[in-house]
NULUMSE-77104 format. One record per atom (N, C-alpha, C): residue in one letter; x, y, z. Coordinates in steps of 0.02 Angstrom, whole numbers, plus 50000, padded with zeros to 5 digits. Layout:
// residues N
AXYZ ...
//
This chain:
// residues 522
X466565576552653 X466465581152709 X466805587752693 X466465595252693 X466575599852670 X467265602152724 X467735606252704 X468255607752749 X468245612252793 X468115614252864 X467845618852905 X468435624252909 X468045629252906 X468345636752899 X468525637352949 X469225643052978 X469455645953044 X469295652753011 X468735655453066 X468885662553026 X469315666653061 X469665665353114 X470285672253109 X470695670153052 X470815662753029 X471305663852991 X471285666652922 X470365665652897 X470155667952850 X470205677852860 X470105680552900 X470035685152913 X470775689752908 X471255683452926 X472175686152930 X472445685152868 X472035680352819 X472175680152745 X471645684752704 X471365687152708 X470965692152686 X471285699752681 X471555701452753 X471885707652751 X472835706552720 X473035701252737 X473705702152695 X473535701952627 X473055697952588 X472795699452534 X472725707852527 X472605711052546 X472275717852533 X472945720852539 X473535719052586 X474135725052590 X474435722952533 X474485717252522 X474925714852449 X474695719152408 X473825718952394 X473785722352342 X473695730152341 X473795732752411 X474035739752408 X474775741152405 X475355737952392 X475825736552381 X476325736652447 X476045734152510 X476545733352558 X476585727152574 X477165724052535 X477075716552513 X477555715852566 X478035718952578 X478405715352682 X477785712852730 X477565719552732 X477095717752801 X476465711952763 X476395713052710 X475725704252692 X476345699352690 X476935697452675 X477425692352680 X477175690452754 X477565696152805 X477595694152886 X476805691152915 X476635693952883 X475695692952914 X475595684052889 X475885683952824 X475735676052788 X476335669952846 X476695673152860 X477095669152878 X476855668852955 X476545674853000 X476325670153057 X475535668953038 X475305667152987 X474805663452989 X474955655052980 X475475653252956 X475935645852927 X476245644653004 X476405649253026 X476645646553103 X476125645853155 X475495649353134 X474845647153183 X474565639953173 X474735640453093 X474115636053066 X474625631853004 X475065628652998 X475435625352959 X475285620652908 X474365618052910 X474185615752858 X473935619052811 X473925627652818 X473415631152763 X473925633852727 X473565630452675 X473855629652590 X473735636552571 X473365641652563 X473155645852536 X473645650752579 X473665651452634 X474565653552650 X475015653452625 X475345646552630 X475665645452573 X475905646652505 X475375648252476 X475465647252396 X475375655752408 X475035659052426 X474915665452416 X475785668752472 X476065666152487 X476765669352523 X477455666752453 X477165660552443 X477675658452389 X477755664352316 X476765665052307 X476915669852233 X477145676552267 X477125679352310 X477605687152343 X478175684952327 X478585679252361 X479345678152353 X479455676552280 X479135673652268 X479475673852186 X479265678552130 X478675682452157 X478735689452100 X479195695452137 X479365695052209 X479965700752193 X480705698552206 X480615691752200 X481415689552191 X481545690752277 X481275690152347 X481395691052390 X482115689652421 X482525689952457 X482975686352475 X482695681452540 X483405677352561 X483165673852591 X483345679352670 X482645678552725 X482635680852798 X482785678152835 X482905681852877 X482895676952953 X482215674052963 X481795677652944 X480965674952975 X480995667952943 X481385667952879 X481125662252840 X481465655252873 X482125656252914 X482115653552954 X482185650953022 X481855655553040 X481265654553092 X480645651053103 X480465650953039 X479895648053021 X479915639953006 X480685637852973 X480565631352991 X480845630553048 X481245633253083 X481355632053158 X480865629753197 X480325635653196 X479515632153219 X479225626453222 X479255626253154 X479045620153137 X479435612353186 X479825613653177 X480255608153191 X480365608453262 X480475613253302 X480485613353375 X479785611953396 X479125612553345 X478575607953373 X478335602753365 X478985598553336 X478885593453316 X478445589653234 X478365593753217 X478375594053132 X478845594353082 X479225588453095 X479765589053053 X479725586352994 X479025583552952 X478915582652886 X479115590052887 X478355593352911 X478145600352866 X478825605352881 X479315603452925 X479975607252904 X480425607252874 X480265599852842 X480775598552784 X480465603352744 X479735601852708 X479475604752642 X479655609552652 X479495613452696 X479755621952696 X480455622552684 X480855620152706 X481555619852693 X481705619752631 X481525613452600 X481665612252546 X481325614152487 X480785620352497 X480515624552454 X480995630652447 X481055631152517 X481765638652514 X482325636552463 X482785632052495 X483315627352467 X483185628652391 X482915626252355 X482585627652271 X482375636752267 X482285639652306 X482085646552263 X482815651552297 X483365647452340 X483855650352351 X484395645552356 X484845639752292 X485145637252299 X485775637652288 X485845644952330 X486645644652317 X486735647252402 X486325646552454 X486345647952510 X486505639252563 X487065639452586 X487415633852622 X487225631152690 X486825638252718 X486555637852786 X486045633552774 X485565632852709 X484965630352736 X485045624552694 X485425623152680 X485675616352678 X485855610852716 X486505616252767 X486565611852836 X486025612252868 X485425615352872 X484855616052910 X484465610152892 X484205608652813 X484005601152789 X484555596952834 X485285595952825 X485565590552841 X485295588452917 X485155591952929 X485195594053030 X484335589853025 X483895591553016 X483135588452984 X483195583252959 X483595580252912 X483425573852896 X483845568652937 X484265572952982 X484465567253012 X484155565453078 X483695571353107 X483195570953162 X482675565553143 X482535565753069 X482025560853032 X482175554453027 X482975552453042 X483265546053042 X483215543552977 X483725548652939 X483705548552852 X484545551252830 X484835548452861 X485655550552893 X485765550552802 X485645543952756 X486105547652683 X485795552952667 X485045555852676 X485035560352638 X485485567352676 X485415567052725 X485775571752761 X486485573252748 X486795568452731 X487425567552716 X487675572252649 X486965567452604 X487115574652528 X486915581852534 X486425581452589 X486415590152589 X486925593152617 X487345588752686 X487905594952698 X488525595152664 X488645587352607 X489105588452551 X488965595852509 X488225597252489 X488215601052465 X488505609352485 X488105608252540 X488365614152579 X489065615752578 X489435611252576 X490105611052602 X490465613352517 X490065611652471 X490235612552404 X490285618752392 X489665622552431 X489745629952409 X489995634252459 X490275629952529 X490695633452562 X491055628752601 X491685627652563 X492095620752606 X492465625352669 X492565631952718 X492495631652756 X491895631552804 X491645628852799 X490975629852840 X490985623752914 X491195625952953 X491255622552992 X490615617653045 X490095622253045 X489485617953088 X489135610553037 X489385613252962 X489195608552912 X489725602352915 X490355604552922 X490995599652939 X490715593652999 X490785597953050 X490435594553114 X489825590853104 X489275592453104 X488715587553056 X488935581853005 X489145584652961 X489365578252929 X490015574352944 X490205573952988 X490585570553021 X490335564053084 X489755567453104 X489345565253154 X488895560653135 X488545559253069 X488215556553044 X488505550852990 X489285553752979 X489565548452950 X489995542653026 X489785546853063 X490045542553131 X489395536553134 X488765540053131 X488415535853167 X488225529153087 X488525530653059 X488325527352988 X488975523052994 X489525522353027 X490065520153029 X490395518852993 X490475526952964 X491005526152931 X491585532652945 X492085527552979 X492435532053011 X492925535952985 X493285533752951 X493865535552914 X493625542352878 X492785542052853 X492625547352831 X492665555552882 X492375551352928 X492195557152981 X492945559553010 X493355555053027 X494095555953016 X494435564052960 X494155561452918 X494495567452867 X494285574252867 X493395573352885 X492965579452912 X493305582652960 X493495580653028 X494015582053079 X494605586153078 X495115581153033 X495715582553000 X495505593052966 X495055590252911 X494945598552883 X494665601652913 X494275600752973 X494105605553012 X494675608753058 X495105603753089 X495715607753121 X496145613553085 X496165609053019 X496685613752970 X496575622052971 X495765621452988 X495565628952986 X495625630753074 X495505626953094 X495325628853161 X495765626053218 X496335625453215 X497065621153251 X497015622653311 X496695627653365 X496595628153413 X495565625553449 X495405623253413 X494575619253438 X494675613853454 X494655611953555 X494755607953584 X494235602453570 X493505604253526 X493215598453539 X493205594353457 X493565598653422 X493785594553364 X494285590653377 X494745591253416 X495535584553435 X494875580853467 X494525582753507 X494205577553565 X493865571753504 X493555574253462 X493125572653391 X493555566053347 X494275570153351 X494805567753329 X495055562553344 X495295562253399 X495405556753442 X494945548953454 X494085553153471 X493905545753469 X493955544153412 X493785547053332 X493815543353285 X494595537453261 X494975541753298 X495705537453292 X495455532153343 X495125534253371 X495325526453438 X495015521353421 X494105522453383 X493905516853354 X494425513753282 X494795518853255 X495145514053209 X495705510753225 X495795509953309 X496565508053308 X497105511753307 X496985516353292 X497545522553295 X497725526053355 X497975520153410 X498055523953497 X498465529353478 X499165528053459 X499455530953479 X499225538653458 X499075539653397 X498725546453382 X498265549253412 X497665544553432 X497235545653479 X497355548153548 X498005547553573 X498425550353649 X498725558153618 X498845556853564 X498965564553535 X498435571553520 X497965568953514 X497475573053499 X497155572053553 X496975568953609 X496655569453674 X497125573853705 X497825573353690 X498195579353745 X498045586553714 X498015585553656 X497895592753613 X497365593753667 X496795592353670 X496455595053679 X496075594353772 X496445593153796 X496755595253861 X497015602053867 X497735601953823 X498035606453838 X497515612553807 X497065614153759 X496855619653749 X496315620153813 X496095616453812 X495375614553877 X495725611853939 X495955613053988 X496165608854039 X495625605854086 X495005607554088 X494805604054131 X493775602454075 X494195599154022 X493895593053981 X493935590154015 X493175586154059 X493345580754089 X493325574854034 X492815574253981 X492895569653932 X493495568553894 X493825572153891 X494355572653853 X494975567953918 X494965568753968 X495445565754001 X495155560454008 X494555559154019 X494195553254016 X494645548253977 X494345549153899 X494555546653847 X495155544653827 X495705549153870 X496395549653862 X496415542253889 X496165542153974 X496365538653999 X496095530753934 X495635530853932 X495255523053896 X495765522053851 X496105528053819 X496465524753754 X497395521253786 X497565525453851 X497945521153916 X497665514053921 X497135514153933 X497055504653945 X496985500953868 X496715503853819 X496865502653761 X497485497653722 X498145500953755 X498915503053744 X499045499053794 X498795495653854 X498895491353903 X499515497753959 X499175501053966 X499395505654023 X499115509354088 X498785503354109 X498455505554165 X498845508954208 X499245509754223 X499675516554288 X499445525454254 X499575525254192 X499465529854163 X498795531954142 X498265525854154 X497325528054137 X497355528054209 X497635527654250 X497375528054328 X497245536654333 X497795539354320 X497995547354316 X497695549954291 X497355549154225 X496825552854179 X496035553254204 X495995542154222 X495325546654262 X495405549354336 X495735550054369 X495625553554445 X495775561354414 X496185564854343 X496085570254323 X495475572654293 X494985567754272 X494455568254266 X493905567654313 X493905564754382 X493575564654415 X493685571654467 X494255573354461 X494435580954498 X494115587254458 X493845584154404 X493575588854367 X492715588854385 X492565582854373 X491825582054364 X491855575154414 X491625576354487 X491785571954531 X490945567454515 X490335568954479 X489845566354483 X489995561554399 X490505559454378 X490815558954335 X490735551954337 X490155546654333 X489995541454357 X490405535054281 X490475537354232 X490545530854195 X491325532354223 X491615537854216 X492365537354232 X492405533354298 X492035534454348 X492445530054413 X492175523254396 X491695522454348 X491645514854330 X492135510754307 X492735514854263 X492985514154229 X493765515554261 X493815519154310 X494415518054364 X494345511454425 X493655511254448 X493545504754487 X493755498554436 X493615498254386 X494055492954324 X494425492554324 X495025497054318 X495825499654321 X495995494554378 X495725497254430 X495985494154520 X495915486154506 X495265485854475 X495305478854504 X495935473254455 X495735475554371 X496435473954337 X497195473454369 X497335477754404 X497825480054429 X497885476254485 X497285471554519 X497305467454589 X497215472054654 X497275479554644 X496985484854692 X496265481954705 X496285478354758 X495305476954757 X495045482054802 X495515483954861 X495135487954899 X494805495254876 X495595500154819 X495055505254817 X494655502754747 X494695497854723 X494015498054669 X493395497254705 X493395494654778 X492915493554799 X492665499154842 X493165504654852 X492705512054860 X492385516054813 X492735514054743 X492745516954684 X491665513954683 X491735506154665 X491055504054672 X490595506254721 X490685507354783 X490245507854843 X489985515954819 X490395518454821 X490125526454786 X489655528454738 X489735521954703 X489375522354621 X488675519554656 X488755514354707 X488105511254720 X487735513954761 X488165518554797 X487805522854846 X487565527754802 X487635528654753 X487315537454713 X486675534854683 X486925527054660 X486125523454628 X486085517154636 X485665514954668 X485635510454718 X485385504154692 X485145505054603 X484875501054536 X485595500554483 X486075503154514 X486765502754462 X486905494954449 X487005490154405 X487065483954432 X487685483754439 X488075488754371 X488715483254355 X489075488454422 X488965493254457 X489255496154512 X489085489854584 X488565487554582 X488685483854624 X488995474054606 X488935473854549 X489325468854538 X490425469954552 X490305476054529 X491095479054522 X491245479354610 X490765477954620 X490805480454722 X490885472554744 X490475468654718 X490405460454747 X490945458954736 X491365458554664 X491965455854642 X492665458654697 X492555464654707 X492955465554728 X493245464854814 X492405466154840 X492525463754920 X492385455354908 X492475450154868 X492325443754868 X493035442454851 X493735446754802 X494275444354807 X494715447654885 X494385453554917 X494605454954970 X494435449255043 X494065443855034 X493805440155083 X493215443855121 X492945446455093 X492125450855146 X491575445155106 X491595440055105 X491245435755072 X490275436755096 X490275437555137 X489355437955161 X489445445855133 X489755452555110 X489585457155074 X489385456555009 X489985452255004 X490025451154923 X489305446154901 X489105442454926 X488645438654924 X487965442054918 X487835447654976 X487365450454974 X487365455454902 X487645458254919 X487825466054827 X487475458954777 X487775453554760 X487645449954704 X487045446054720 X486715445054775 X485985445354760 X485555450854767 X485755458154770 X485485463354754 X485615465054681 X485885462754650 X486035464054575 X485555458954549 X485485453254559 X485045448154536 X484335449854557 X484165452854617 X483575455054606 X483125459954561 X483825465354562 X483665469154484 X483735468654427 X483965460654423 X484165458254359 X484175450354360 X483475448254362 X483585439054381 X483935434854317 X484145437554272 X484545436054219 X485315437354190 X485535442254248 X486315443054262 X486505436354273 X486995436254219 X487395427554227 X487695429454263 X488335434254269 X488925435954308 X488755434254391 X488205439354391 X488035439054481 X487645431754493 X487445429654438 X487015421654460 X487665417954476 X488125417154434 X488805412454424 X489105413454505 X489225419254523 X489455422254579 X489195421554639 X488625419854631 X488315419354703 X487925411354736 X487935406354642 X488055400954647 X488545398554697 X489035402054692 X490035400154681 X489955401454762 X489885406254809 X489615406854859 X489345403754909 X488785401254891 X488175394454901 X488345388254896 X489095386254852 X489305382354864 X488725377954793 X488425381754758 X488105378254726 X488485376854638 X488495369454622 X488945369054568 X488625369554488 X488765373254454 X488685372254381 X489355368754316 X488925366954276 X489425364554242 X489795367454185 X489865375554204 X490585380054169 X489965387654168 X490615390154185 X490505396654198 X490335401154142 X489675406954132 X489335407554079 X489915413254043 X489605410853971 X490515412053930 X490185421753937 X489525425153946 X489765434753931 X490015434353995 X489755431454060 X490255432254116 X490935434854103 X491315427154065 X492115426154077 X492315433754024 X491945434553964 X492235436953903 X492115445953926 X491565446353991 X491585453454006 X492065454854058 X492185451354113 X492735449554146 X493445451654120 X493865446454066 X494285448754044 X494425454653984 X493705456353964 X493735463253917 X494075468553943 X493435467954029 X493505474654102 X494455474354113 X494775468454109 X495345466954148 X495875465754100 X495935467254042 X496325464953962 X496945470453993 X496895479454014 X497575482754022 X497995480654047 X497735479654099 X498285477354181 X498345470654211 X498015464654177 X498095459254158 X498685455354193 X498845455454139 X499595450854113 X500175454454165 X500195459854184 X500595464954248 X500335460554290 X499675461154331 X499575458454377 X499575451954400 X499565448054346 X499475438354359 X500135436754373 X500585441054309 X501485439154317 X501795440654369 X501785447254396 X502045451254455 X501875449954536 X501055453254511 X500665452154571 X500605445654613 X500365441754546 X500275433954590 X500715429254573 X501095430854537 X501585425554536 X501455419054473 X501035420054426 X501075415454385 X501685414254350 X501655408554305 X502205405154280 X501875399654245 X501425397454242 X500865391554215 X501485390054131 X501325395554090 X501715392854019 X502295392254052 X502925395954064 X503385393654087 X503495385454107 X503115385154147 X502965377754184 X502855370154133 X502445373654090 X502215368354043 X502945367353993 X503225373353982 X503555371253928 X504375368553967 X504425368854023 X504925363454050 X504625356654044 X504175358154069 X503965351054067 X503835345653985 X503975349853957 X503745349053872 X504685346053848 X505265352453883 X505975348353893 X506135340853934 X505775340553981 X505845335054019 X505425327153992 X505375327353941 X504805323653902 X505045324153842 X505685326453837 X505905326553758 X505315328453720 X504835334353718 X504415335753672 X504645341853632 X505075342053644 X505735349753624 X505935347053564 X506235342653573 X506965339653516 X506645340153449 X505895339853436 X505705340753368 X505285345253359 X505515351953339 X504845356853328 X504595355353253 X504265357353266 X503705358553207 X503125356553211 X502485358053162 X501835355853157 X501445360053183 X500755360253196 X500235366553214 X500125364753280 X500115371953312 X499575371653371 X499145375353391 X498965375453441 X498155380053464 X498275380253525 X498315384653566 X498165388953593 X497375391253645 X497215386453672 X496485384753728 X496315390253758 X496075397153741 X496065401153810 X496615405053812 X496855407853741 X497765412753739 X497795416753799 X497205422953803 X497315426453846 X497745432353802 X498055435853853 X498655438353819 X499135437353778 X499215430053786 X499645427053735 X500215425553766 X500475422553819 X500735421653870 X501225415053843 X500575409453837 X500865403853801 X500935401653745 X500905407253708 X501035408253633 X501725410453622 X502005414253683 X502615416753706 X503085411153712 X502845406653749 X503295400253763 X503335394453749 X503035392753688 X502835388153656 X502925389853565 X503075395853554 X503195400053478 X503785392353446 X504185393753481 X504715389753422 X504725382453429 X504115380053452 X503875370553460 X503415369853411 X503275376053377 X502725373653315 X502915378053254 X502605375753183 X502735381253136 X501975387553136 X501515384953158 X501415390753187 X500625387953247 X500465394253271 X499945392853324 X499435399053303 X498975395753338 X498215397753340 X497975400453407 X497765405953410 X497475406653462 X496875408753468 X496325407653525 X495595406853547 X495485407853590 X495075413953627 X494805418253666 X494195420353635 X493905420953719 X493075425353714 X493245430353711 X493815435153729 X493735440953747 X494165444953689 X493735448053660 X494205452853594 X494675457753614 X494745458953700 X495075464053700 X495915460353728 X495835453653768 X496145450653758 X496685447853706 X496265446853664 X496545444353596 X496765453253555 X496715457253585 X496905463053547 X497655462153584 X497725459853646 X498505461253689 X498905456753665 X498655448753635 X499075445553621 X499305448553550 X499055452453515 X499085453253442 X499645455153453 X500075460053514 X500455462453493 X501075460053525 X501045451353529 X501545447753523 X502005448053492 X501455443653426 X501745442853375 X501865436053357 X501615432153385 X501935425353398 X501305421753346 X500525423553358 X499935420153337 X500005419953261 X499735414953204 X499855414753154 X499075416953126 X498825415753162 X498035417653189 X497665418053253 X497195424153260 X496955423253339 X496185422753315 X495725418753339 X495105418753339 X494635420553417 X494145424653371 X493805426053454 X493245422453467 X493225415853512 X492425413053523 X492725409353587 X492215405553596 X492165399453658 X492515391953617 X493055391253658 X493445386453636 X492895378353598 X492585378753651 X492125370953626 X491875371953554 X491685380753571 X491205379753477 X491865379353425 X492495383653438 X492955383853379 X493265376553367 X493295372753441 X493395365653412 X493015361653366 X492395363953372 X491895358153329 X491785361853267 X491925369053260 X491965370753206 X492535371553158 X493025370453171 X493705369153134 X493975362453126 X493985359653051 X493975352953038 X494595354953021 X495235353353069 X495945352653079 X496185350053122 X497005345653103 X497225340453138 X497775348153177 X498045344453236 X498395347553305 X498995344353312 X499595345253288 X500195342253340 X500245345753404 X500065348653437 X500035352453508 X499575358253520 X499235357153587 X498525360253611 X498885361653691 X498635368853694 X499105372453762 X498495375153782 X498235373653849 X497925377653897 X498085378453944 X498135387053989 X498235388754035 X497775392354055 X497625390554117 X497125395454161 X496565399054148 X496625391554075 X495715390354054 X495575385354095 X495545380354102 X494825375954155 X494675378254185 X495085381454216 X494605385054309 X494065389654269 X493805389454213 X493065393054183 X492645386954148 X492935380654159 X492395374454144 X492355368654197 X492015366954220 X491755362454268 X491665355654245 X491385351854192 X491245348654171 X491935348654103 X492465343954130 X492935344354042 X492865336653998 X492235334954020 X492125329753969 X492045331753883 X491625335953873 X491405340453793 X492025341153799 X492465346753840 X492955348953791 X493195341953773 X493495337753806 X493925333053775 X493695330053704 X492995327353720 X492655325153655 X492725329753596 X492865335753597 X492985338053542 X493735340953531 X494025339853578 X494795339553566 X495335333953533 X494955328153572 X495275322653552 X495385318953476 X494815321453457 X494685318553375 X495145324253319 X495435330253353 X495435334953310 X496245334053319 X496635330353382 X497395329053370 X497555321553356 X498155327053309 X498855320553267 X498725314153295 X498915309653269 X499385305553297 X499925305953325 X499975304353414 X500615306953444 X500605316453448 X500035318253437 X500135323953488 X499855324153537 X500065329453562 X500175330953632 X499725337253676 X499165335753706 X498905340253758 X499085342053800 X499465348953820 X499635350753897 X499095355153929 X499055354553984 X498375359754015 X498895360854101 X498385364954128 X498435365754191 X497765367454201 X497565364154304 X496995366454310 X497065370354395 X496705372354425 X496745372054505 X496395367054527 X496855362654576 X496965357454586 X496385355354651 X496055349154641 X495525346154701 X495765340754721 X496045339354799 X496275332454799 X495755327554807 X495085329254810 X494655323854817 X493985325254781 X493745318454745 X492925323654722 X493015321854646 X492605325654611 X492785327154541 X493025335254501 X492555338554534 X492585345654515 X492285348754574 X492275355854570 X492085359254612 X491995368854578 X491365371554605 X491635377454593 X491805382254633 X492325385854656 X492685389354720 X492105393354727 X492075398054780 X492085405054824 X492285410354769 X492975407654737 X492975414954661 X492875414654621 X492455410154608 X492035408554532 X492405403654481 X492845399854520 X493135394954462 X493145390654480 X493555386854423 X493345376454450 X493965374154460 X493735371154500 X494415366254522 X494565361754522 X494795352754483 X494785349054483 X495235343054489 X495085337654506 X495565332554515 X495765328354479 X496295325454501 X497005321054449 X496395316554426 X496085312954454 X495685307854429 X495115308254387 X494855313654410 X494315315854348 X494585318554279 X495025321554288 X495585324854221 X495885319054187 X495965315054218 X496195309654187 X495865305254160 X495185300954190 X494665297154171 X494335301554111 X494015309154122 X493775312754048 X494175310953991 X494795312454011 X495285313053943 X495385306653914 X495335301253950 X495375293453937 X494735292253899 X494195294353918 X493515290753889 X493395294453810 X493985301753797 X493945304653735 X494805300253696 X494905297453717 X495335292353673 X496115295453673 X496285300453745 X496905303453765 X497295300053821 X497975297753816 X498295292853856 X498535297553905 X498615298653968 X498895301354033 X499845298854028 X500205305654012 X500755306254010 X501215305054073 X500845313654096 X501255316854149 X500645320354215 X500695319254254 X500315323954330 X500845326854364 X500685331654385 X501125333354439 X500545339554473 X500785342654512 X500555346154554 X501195351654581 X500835358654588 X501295362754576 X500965369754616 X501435375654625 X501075382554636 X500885385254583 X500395385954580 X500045388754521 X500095396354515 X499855400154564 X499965406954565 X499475410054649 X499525416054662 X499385416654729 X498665420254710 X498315419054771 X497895422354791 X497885424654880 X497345431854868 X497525432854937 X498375432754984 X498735433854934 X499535430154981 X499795421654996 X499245418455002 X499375411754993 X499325408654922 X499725401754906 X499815401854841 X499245394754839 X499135393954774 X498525388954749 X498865384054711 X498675379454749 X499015372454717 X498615370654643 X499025370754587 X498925367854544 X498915361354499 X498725358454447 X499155351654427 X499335352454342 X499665351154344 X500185351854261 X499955342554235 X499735342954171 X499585337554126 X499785337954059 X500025331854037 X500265331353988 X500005324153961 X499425324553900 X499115319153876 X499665317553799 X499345310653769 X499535311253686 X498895307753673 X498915308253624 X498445305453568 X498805298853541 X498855293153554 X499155286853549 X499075285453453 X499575285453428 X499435279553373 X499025276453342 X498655278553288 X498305272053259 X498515266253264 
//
């Protein structure tokens, strides 16, 4: 099929033909170049603008780029590479249009090649800062941080007052672990910017980070005084509250979020949780079947509104528990100890003296559900060392800085039992059952995995009648007799029961029961 002619364009290459060859080779350049921006597939453009630039050695224009600008702001970002990278070759000692490729191939979702063009760039001008920034950004999204880290670093060196390089700075410290630096370079850049709301944002996240929720409380309400439509931050202060056992204002914090969007889920889940630990139970009920309607696959709000209904499952769904204590890892361990009064490890490990299970330390243990690491705390010098196991990584980030764990693993206790072929002189759970309903599995895979003559301690919230149950706040509660018959039918002898305050809710305290199994003798 013959190729159909445009004749203006034939007609607009005809006359720049004619000025070229009357020698006003600018104005046939400009004429060729908006014929490539009308018409971007004609070759004969092209090639007839290329031989002008390279018989008078042209420099490089602004038109020239402009022209892939065009291109590319209309969405032709092949044909703005080629142009690019035709310039690039007939002017390669120019840095701009280098970072201009880098900037293109990474729109193209071609992040290494991008990477070597703004190395290059940067080769022929290591201050070049928009090239710094780019390749920093792309070694972010390529994850590799430490790189983009150093990009940062030399960009300040030149530029020690650019608030959004500390901001740059900072998160890259915070994904590596580097809080405390990361609080340093978020204030930097405060103090040059004071009303960064991201930047106080961030400050605050790397506060709960560091397990300092009093101090992320302050950052985001300085951030929300900034940018009051500032919706992930009050997501992220309604978190704070509820960690902290503040249910009421997390639950203005939520109602706000749900009132602005009325499809928010985790705003109205953050709303259920919190008027459901305040006692508004028919609110809380309703929010969490308005979340399930916009989401008939939310475990959290299914688990929750089961729990409600009075309807029982047999253990609470593990992204539930593991998003739960991610949201609640800062202010945690403040609030359970202080607020409500726990003591659970404490408890166990008297009871571990009263049983002569003291008089001989040594041997391994594990750790059911660490948490913070609470009973890794009080149980450290009864073993040579312990293990600990949590869903929640941010959890297991607070116990890390015990010190006590010889290892922490992050999964669902049942799978790390059946996947770790190791014997147990002592297995500690606290204020894990009340997240399983059914503790037959666990036992079955507990029981085979301890000593001879060791020893299971647990605590659960306590049912005086029944077998199990799942509360109104989403946990289980179970009785001496079912805890006892499970653990019997997995080949564990019943030590010790007792029954005890477990810790408060609402102001009243929750009866618990303290157990102490062994593993009998071959």
């Amino acid at each position: 099929m013959a190729r159909q002619h445009n004749p203006a364009a034939d007609r607009d290459l005809a006359r720049a033909e004619a000025l070229a060859k009357g020698g006003q080779v600018d104005t046939a350049k400009r004429l060729y170049e908006q014929i490539i921006a009308r018409y971007p597939q004609n070759k004969k453009a092209r090639k007839a603008l290329s031989a002008l630039q390279a018989r008078d050695g042209a420099a490089l224009t602004r038109q020239d780029f402009e022209r892939v600008l065009r291109l590319a702001s209309g969405g032709k970002l092949d044909a703005a590479c080629a142009e690019a990278t035709k310039l690039a070759k007939r002017h390669p000692d120019q840095p701009a249009l280098l970072n201009l490729l880098g900037v293109l191939r990474t729109r193209q979702g071609k992040p290494e090649q991008a990477v070597e063009h703004y190395r290059r760039a940067l080769a022929l001008q290591p201050d070049f800062s928009d090239a710094l920034n780019n390749l920093a950004a792309v070694y972010n999204d390529l994850g590799h941080t430490r790189e983009a880290e150093a990009c940062y670093q030399h960009l300040l060196q030149m530029t020690p007052r650019d608030p959004e390089a500390w901001y740059n700075l900072g998160n890259n410290q915070r994904k590596l672990g580097q809080f405390d630096n990361a609080l340093k370079s978020y204030r930097n850049a405060v103090q040059l910017r004071p009303f960064f709301a991201e930047a106080h944002y961030n400050l605050g996240n790397t506060h709960v980070d560091l397990g300092q929720p009093d101090q992320a409380l302050e950052c985001y309400q300085d951030a929300l005084g900034i940018r009051d439509d500032f919706h992930r931050c009050r997501h992220s202060l309604g978190n704070a509250y509820l960690s902290m056992g503040r249910h009421t204002r997390a639950a203005a914090c939520f109602k706000r979020l749900a009132d602005d969007n009325p499809r928010d889920i985790d705003a109205l889940l953050g709303l259920a949780n919190a008027e459901n630990a305040i006692g508004q139970v028919t609110a809380a009920a309703e929010n969490y079947k308005r979340a399930l309607e916009l989401d008939p696959g939310c475990a959290t709000a299914r688990h929750h509104f089961n729990a409600l209904r009075h309807k029982r499952s047999d253990r609470a769904p593990e992204e539930y528990v593991r998003g739960m204590f991610d949201n609640y890892a800062a202010g945690f361990e403040q609030h359970l100890t202080e607020g409500l009064g726990y003591g659970a490890p404490a408890q166990l490990r008297r009871l571990c003296e009263q049983l002569d299970m003291g008089a001989a330390p040594g041997g391994r243990a594990i750790d059911l559900g660490c948490g913070t690491g609470l009973a890794g705390q009080a149980f450290g010098d009864l073993a040579e060392s312990i293990v600990g196991v949590d869903l929640s990584p941010r959890m297991l980030r607070e116990a890390k800085k015990k010190d006590v764990y010889a290892e922490l693993v992050t999964g669902d206790i049942l799978k790390v039992l059946k996947e770790r072929d190791e014997s147990w002189d002592l297995a500690v759970s606290c204020d894990t059952l009340v997240y399983l309903g059914d503790l037959h599995p666990l036992f079955r895979n507990l029981a085979p995995r301890m000593a001879a003559n060791g020893r299971v301690l647990l605590t659960t919230e306590h049912l005086e009648q029944g077998d199990f149950d799942l509360l109104p706040s989403g946990r289980y509660a179970h009785s001496r007799d079912y805890v006892a018959a499970a653990a019997t039918a997995a080949g564990l002898e019943l030590l010790h029961f007792e029954t005890t305050q477990l810790r408060k809710e609402r102001g009243e305290w929750l009866t618990g029961g303290l157990y102490c199994f062994a593993k009998p003798a071959a």
